[in-house]
C-alpha positions in Angstrom: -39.4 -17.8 -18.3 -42.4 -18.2 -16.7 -42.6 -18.2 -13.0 -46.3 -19.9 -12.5 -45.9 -21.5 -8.8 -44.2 -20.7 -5.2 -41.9 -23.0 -5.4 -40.4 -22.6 -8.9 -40.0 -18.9 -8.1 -38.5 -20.3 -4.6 -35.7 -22.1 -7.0 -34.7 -19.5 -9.5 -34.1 -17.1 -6.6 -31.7 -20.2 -4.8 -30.3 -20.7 -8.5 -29.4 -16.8 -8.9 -28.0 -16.4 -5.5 -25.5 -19.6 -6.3 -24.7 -17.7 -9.3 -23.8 -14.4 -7.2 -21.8 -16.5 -4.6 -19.2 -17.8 -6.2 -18.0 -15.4 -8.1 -18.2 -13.0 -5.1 -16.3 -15.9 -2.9 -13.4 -16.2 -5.4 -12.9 -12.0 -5.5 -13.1 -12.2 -1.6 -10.9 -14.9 -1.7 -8.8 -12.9 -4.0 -9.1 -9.7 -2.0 -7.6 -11.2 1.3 -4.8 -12.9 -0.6 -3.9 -9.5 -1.7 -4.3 -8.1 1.5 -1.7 -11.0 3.2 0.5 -10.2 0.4 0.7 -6.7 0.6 1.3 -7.1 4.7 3.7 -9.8 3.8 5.8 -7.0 2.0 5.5 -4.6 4.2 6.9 -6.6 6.9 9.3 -7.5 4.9 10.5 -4.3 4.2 10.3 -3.3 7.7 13.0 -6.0 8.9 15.4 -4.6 6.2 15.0 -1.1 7.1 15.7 -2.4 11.2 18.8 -4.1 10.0 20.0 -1.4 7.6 19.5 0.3 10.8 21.6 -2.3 13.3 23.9 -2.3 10.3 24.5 1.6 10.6 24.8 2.2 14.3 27.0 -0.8 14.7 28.8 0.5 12.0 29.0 3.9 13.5 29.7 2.6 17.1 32.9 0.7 16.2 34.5 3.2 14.1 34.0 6.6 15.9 32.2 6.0 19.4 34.1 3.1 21.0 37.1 4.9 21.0 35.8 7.4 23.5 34.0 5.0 25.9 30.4 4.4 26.7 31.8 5.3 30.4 32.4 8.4 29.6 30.4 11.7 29.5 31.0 11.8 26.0 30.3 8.1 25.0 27.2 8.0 26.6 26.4 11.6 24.7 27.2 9.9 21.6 25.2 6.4 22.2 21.9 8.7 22.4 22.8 10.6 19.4 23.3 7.0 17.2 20.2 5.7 18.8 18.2 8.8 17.9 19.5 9.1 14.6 19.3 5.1 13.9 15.7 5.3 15.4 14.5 1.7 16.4 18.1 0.3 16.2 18.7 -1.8 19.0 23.0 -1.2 18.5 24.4 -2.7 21.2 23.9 -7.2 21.8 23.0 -6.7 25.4 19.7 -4.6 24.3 18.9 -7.0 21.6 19.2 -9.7 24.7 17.4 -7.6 26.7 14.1 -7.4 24.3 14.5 -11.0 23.5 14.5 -12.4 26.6 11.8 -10.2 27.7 9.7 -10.7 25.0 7.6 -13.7 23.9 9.9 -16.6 24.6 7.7 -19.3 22.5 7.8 -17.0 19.7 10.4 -18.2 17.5 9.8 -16.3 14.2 8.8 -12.7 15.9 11.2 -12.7 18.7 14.2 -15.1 18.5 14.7 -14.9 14.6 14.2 -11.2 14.7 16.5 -10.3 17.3 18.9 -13.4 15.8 19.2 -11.3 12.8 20.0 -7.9 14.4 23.0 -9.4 16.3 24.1 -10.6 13.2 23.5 -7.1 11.7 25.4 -5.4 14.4 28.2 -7.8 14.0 28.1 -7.0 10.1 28.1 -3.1 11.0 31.0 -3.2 13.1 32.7 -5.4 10.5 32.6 -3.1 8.0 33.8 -0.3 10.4 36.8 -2.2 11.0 38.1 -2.9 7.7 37.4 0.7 6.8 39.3 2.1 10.1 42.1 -0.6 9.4 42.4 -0.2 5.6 41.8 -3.9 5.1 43.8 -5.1 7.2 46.6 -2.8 6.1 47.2 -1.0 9.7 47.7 -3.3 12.3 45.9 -3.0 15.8 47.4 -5.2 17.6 43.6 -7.1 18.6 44.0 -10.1 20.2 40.6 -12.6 21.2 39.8 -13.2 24.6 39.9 -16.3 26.1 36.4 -18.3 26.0 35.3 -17.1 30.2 31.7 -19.4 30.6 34.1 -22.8 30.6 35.6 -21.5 34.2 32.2 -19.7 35.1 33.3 -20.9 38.6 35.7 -18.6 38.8 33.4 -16.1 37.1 30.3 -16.3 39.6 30.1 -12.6 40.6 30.9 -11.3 37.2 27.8 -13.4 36.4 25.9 -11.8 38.9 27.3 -8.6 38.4 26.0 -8.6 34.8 22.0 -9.8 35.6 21.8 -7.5 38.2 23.1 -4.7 35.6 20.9 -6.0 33.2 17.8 -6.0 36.0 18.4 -2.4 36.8 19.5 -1.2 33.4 16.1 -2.9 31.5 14.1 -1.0 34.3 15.8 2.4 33.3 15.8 1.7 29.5 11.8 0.5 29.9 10.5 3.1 32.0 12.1 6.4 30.7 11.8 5.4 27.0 14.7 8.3 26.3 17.7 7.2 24.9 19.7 9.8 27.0 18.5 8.3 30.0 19.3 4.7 28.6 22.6 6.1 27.4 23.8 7.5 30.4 22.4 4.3 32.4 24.7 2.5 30.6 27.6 4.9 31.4 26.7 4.1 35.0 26.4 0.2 34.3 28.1 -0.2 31.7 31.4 -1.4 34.1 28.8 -4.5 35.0 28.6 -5.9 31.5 30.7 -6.1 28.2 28.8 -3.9 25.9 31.5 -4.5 23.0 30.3 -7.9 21.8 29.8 -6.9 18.5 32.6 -5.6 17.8 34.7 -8.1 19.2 33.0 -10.3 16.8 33.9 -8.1 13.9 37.2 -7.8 14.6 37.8 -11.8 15.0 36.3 -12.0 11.8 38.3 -9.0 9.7 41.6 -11.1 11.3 40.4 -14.3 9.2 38.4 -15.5 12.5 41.4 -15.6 15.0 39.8 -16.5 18.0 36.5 -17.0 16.6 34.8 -19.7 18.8 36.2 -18.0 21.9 35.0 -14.6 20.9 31.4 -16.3 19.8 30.6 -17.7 22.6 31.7 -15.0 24.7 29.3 -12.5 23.0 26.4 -14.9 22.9 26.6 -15.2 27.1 27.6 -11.6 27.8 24.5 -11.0 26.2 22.4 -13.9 27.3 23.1 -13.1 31.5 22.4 -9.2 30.9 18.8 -10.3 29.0 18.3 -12.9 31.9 19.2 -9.8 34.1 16.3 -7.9 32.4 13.6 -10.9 32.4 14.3 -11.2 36.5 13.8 -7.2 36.9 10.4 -7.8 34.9 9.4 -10.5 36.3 9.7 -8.4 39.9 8.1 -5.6 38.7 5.0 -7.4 37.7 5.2 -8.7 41.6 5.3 -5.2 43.0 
């Protein structure tokens, strides 16, 4: 091809870069679809290994460490050792309320889905640990549901505020030392403020073919919900300060 003027050498370059662009276009299209795959995965494989992780403490919780109790010397030794061991396990519904509320409110998918499914985890943990500890069912424990509380919250009103202000001061301790003894042994301290057994009160309605189960449900999803509004308030005054 001969290439006499300007202008037609002007063109063929034109022509030969529209050549090069669209294949390069479709392989960088290509590239990034890979890329949001592959990150797709991983963070897909990063909420299982967080709920095999709920699952496990949960599960660990209901069969050895409740039985001591988290206000003792001992239960509070034994939180820190499940929430080292189950590293980024949240174990306990009142610090799963705790991070959602505190977190990105409008975020639906990241924050209220997420945390969603580790209460379900913990609930499936403690499950588990119940019909293991019971035999299926075969020993009986004598469990009986507790009566649904938020209906008389009236009566209630400075078990209410006993459990933000618990959650306010616990959040603070929990934020700031970032160790799980101190977090642990916080909880020993405060623990008498709030009903840290939601989980497996849960499990246990539903290993007795859901006896009790609305009362029981809704009692776990408020003695959660005050203790995280407990922990937004003591954020929202430390930003203040």
């Amino acid at each position: 091809m001969l290439l006499g003027t300007p202008a037609l050498l002007e063109n063929y370059v034109f022509s030969l870069l529209g050549q090069l662009k669209a294949p390069s276009t479709y392989i960088l299209n290509n590239v990034k679809r890979v890329h949001s795959y592959i990150e797709e995965m991983n963070k897909m494989e990063m909420d299982m290994n967080a709920m095999k992780a709920e699952v496990g403490g949960a599960f660990v919780l209901s069969w050895m460490v409740f039985g001591m109790g988290l206000s003792t010397i001992e239960g509070a030794a034994a939180l820190a050792v499940v929430w080292m061991a189950f590293a980024g396990a949240h174990v306990l519904p009142i610090v799963t309320w705790c991070n959602m509320m505190t977190g990105d409110l409008g975020d639906v998918e990241g924050n209220w889905m997420a945390n969603g499914m580790r209460l379900v985890a913990q609930m499936i943990g403690a499950l588990l640990a119940i019909l293991m500890a019971t035999e299926f069912g075969g020993i009986e424990t004598g469990w009986a549901a507790a009566d649904m509380w938020i209906t008389d919250i009236g009566d209630h009103l400075w078990t209410v505020i006993g459990m933000v202000a618990a959650g306010a001061v616990w959040w603070q301790v929990h934020s700031r030392c970032e160790s799980a003894w101190a977090s642990a042994f916080g909880l020993m301290a405060l623990g008498g403020a709030m009903t840290l057994t939601g989980a497996h009160e849960m499990g246990a309605s539903l290993a007795s073919a859901g006896d009790g189960i609305v009362d029981t449900l809704v009692n776990w999803i408020f003695d959660g919900l005050f203790v995280g509004v407990g922990a937004l308030v003591g954020a929202k005054i430390d930003e203040m300060l």
